[in-house]
C-alpha positions in Angstrom: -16.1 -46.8 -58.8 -19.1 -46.3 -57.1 -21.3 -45.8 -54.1 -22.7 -48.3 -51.6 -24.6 -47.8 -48.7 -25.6 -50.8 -47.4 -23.4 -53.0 -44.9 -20.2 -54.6 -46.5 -19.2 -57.6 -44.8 -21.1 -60.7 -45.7 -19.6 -63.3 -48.1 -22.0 -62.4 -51.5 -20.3 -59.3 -50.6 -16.9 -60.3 -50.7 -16.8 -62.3 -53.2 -18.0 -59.5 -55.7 -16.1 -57.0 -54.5 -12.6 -56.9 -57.2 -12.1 -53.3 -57.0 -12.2 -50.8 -54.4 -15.9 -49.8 -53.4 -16.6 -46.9 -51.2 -19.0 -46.6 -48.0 -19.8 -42.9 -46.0 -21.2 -42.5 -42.9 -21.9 -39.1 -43.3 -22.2 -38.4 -39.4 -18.5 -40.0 -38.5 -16.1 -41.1 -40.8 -15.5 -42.4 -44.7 -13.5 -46.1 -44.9 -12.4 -47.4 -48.4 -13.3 -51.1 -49.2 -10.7 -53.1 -50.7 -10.7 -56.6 -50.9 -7.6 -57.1 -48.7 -8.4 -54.3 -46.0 -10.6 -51.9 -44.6 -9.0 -48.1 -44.0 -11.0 -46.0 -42.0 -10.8 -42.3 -42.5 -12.3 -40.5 -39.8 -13.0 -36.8 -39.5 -11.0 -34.4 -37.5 -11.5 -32.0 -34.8 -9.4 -29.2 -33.5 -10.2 -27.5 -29.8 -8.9 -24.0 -29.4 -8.6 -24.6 -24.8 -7.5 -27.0 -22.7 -9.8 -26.3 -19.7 -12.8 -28.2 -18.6 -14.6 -27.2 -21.5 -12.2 -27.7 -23.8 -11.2 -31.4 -22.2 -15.1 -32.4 -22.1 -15.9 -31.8 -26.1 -12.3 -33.8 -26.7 -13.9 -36.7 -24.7 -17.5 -36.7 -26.1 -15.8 -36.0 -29.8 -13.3 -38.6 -29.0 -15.9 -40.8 -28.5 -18.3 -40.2 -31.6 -15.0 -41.5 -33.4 -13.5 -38.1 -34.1 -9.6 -37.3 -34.5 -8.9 -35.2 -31.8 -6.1 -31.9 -31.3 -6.3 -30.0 -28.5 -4.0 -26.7 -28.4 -3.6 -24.5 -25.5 -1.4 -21.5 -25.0 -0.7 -23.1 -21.1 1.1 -26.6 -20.8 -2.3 -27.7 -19.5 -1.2 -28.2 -15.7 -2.9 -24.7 -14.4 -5.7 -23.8 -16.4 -9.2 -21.8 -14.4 -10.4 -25.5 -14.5 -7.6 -26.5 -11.9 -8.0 -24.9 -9.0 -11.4 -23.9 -8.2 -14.1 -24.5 -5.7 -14.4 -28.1 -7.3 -18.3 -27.5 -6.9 -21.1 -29.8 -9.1 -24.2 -27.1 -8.1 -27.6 -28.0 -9.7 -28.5 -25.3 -6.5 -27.2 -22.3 -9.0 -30.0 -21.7 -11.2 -30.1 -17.8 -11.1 -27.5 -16.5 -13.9 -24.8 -13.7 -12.0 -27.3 -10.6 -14.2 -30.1 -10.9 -11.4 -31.7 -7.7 -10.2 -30.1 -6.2 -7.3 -26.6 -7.2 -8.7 -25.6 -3.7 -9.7 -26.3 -2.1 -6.4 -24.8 -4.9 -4.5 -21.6 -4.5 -6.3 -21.2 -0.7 -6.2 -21.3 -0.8 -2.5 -19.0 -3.7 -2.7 -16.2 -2.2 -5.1 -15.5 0.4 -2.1 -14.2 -2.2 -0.2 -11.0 -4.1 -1.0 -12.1 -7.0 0.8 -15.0 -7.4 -0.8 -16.3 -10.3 -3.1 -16.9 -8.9 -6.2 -14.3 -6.1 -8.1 -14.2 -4.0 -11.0 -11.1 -1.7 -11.8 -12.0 1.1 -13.4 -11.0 2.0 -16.7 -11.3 3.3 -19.8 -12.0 0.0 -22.1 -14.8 0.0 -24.6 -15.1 -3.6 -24.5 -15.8 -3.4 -20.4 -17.8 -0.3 -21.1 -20.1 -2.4 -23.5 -20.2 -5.2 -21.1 -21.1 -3.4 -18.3 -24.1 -2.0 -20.1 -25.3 -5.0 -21.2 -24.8 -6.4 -18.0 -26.9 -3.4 -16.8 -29.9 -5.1 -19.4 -29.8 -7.9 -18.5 -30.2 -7.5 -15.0 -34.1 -7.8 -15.5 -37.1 -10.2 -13.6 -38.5 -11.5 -17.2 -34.6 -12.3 -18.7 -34.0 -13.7 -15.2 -37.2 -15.9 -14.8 -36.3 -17.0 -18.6 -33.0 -18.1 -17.7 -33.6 -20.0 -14.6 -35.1 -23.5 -16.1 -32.4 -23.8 -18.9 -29.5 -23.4 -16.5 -31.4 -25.9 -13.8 -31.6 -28.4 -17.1 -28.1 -27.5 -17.5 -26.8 -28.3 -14.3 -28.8 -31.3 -14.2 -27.8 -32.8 -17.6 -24.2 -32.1 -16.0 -24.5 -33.4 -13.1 -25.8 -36.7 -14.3 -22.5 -36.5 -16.7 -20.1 -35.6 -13.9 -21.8 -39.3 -11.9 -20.6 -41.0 -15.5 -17.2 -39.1 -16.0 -16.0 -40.3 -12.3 -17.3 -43.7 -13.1 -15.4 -44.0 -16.1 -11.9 -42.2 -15.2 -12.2 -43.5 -11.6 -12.2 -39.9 -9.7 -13.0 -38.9 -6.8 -16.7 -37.7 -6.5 -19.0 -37.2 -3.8 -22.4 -36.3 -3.6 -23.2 -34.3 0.0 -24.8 -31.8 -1.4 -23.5 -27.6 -0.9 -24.2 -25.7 2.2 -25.1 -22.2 2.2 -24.1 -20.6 5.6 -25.4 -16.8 6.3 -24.5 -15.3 9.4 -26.9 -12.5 9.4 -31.2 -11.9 9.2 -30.7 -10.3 6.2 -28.8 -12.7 4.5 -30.7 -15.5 6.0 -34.0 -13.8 4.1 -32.0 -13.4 0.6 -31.4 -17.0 1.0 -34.3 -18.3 2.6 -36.1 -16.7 -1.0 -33.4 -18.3 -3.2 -34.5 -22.0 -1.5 -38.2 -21.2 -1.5 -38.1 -20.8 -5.7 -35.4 -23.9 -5.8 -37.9 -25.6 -4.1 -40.9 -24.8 -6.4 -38.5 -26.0 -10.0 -37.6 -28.8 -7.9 -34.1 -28.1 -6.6 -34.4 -29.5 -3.1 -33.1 -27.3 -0.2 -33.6 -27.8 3.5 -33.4 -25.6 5.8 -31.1 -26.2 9.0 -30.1 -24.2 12.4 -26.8 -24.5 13.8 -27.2 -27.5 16.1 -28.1 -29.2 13.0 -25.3 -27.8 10.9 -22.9 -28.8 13.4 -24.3 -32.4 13.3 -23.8 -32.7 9.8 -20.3 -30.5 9.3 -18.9 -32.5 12.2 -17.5 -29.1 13.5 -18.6 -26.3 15.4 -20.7 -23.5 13.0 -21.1 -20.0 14.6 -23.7 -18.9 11.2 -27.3 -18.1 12.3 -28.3 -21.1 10.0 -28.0 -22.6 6.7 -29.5 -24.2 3.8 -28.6 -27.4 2.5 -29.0 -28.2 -1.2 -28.8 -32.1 -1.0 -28.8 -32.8 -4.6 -25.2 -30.6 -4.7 -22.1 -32.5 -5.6 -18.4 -32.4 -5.1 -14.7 -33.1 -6.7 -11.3 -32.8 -7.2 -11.0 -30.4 -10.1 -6.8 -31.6 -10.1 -7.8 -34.9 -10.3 -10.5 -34.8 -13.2 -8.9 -32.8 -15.6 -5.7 -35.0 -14.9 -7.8 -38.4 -15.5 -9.4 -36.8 -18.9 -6.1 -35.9 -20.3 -4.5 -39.0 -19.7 -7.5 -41.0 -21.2 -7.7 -38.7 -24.5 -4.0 -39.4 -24.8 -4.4 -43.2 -24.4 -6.9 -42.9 -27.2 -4.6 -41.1 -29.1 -5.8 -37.2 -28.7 -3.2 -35.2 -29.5 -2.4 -31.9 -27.1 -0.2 -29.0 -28.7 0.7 -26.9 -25.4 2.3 -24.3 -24.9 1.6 -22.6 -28.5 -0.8 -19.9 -29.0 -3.2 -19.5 -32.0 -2.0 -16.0 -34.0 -4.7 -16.2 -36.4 -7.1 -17.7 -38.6 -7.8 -18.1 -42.5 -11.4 -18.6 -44.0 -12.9 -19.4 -47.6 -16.3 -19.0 -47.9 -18.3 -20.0 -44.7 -15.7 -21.9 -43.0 -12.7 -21.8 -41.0 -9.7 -23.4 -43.3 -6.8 -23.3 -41.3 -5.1 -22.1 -37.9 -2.0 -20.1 -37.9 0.0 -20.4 -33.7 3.2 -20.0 -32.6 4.7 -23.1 -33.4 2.8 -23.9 -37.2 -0.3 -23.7 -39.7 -2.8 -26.5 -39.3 -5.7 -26.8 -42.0 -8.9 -27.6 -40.2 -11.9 -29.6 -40.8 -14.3 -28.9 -37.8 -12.8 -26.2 -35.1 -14.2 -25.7 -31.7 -13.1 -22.7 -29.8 -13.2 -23.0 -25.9 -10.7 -20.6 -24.9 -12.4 -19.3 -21.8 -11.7 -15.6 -21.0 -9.0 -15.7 -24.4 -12.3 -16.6 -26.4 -13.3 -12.8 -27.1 -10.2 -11.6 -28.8 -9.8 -14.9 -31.0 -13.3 -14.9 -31.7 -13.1 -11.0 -33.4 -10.1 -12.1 -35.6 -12.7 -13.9 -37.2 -15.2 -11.1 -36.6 -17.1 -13.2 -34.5 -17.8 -10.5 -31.3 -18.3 -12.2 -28.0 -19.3 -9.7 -24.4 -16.5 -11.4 -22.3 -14.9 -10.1 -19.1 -12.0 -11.9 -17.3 -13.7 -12.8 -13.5 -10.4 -13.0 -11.8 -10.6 -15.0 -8.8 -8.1 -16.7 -5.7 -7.8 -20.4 -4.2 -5.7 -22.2 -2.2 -5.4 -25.7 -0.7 -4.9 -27.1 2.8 -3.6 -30.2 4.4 -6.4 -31.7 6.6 -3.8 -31.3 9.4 -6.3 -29.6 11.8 -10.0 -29.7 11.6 -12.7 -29.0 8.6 -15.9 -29.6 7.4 -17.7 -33.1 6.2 -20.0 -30.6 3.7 -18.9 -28.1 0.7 -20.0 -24.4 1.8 -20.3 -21.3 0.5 -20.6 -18.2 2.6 -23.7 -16.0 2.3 -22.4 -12.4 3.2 -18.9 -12.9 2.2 -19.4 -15.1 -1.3 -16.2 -17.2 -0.1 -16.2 -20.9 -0.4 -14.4 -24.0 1.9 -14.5 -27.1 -0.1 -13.5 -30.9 1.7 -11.5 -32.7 -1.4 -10.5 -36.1 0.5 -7.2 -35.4 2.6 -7.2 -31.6 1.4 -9.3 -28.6 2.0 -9.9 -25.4 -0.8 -10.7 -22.3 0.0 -11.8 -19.9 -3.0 -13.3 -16.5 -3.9 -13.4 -13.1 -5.4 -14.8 -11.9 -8.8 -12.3 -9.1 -9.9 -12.6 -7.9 -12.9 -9.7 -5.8 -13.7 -8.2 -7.3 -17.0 -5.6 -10.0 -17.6 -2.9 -9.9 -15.2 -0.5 -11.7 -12.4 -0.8 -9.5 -9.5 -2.3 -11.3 -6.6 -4.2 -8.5 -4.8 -3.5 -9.4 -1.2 -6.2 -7.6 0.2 -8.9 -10.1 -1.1 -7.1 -12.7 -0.7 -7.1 -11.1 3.0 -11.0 -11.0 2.5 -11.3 -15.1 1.9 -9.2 -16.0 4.8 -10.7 -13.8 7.4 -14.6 -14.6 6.4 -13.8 -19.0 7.2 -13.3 -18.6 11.0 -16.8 -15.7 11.0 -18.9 -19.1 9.9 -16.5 -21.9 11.1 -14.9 -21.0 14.3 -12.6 -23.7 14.6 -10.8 -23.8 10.9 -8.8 -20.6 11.0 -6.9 -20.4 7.9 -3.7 -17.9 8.0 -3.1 -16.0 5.3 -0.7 -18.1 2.4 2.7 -17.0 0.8 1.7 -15.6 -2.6 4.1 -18.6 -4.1 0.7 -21.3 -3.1 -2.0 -18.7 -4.1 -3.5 -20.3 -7.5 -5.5 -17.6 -9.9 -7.4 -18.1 -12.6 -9.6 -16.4 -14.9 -13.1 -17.6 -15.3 -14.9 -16.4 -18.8 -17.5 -13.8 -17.7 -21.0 -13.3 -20.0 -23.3 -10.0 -19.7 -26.4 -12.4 -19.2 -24.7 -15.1 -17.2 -25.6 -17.5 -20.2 -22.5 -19.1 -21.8 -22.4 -19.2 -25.2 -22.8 -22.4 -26.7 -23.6 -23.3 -30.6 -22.2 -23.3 -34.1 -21.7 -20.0 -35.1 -23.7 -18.2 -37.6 -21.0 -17.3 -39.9 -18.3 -20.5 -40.2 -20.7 -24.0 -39.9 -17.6 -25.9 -39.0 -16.9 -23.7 -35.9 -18.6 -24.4 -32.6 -18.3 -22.2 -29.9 -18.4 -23.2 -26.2 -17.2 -20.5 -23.6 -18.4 -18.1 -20.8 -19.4 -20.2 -18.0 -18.0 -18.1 -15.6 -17.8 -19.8 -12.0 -20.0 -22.6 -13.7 -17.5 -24.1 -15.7 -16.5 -27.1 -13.9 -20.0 -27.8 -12.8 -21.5 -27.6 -16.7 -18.5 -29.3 -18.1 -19.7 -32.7 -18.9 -22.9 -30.6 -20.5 -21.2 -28.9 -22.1 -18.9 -31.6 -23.7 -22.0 -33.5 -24.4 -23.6 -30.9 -26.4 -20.6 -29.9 -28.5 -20.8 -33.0 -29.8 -24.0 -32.9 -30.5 -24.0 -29.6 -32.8 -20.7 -31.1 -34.4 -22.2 -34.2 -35.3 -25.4 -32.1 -36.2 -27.6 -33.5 -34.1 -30.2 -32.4 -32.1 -29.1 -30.6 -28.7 -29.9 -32.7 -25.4 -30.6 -28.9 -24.1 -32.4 -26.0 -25.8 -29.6 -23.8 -26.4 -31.6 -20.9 -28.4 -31.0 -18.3 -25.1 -27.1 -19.3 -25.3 -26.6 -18.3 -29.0 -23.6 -17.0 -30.1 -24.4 -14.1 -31.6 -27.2 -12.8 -29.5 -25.7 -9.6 -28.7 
């Protein structure tokens, strides 16, 4: 036996060939020559999540010829992926640790209708997060975050135009209004779009005759700022469309079974123990969104990660709404169109893993629509329709995103927080980059794994 690493196939070739030769390609798969056939054995990939993330690496892996498992403790119908704001947002360039942040929310977690929650408690894990959060709530950490996530959402959105082409999803691109209702908010904002403007993220200031022109409905906000380059979707329908085209490729999803544990030898990950059976592994990605921290430390991998809790739910367009995806300044509540449907989403509660619906945000999101859109006034829906989900909260506002420093054939992509759906694609994308071991498409070195 040996090696050959030129191509097999023409008919000198063939006609030598009387036992088997072998061929590697060292960045997809190994096939053995034989004179009668060529069997193609192609490396394997197993994704720990079955959100966005998780779906995204399956489809860029998937394509780069890998084997593909997804497992998810869900049954993959109602992961944090499925029912939020469905919002593409190149305009989100400043990571959640900004200055100001930490006094903002203070005088917000007095308030049960507020935006943004934290139940107190005595958790060393939220105790460590909070004072990281605190450190990174700096001008320098801020101003050296804001071009890597305006790359980021970039890269993505450019994906997201490809994904819908591909899966044939709904996907428009109207761009995200940002309604504010007050002069103080207007000024926050007004500063936001002034530095989008300088990187290049273009925002346009409108007052409310020209909001109502371009909502096609009546707008009671003092004005607004339209980020044009802003897109939107149907998260239902995209995650829907991936799974069903990783499954005609022949992915294979393992639901409803939870990974237990882990074994290692040396400096890589050998198999997964879960609910249902042991799986040896050959690459592992872990993408298990607010889960990722405690799966991550049975490998003693430690990942800042605090569950953002947050509230949707979705209308028939049976009375009016708006032509344009908004969010609301002052009240951090969103309204998004989605074809014959309407979402409305909010909150960031951090208060640990749990089902309660807290009623009095959800309160919070119905009552601040009608304050910025007098005409769609929401009531308040039975707890039954109320969809929750928990998106996976960094310290920095930075997922993480890169092999980690202790297994090489583990890959970590989680913490996106409210971002997920929009960095998706990105995210996919550049999973199967480091997998592959090739070079990034982004510079990840502020999203390292390990950084705290």
């Amino acid at each position: 036996m040996h090696k050959k690493l030129n191509k097999i196939g023409s008919p000198a070739q063939k006609t030598a060939i009387d036992h088997r030769l072998w061929t590697i390609d060292h960045t997809k798969q190994l096939s053995i020559v034989s004179p009668l056939k060529i069997i193609t054995l192609k490396h394997t990939i197993h994704i720990i999540g079955g959100g966005i993330i998780g779906l995204c690496a399956a489809y860029y892996l998937q394509k780069a010829s890998y084997e593909v498992t997804v497992i998810d403790k869900g049954d993959f119908s109602d992961s944090c992926s499925h029912g939020n704001a469905g919002m593409i947002v190149p305009s989100h360039f400043i990571p959640m640790a900004a200055p100001g942040v930490i006094a903002k929310g203070i005088r917000w977690m007095f308030d049960s209708k507020s935006p943004f929650y934290i139940k107190p408690r005595l958790n060393t894990e939220l105790l460590r997060w909070l004072w990281t959060f605190y450190r990174s709530c700096k001008a320098d950490k801020v101003e050296e975050s804001i071009p890597v996530l305006r790359d980021y959402n970039w890269l993505s959105l450019a994906e997201h135009e490809k994904l819908a082409q591909e899966l044939g999803v709904y996907f428009e691109k109207k761009g995200l209004l940002m309604l504010y209702r007050t002069a103080k908010g207007g000024k926050e904002e007004g500063e936001v779009a002034e530095q989008a403007n300088e990187i290049g993220v273009t925002a346009k200031h409108l007052n409310t005759q020209e909001l109502e022109a371009l909502t096609g409905t009546a707008v009671s906000a003092l004005g607004g700022y339209w980020y044009r380059g802003d897109a939107h979707l149907h998260p239902n329908a995209l995650m829907n469309a991936l799974r069903q085209s990783l499954k005609a490729s022949g992915a294979k999803f393992i639901g409803k079974t939870a990974v237990t544990g882990f074994e290692t030898s040396g400096n890589k990950v050998t198999h997964i123990h879960t609910t249902a059976e042991k799986m040896a592994v050959e690459n592992l990605v872990l993408a298990g969104g607010s889960f990722s921290a405690k799966l991550a430390a049975s490998l003693g991998i430690k990942l800042l990660i605090q569950d953002g809790k947050g509230y949707s739910f979705t209308l028939q367009n049976d009375s009016e709404s708006t032509a344009i995806p908004t969010i609301f300044v002052e009240d951090k509540a969103t309204l998004t169109p989605m074809g014959t449907l309407t979402r409305i989403a909010g909150t960031l509660e951090i208060s640990g893993h749990n089902s309660t619906i807290n009623t009095s945000r959800l309160q919070g999101i119905v009552e601040a629509v009608p304050r910025y859109y007098p005409n769609i006034q929401p009531e308040i829906p039975d707890t039954q329709s109320v969809w929750y989900g928990y998106r996976p909260c960094s310290p920095d506002g930075l997922p993480y995103m890169g092999k980690s420093a202790k297994f090489n054939n583990l890959t970590i992509a989680t913490g996106h927080a409210m971002m997920g759906l929009s960095l998706g694609p990105a995210s996919g994308k550049l999973v199967a980059e480091i997998v592959q071991g090739l070079k990034p498409s982004l510079n990840l070195s502020l999203m390292a794994v390990e950084r705290f």
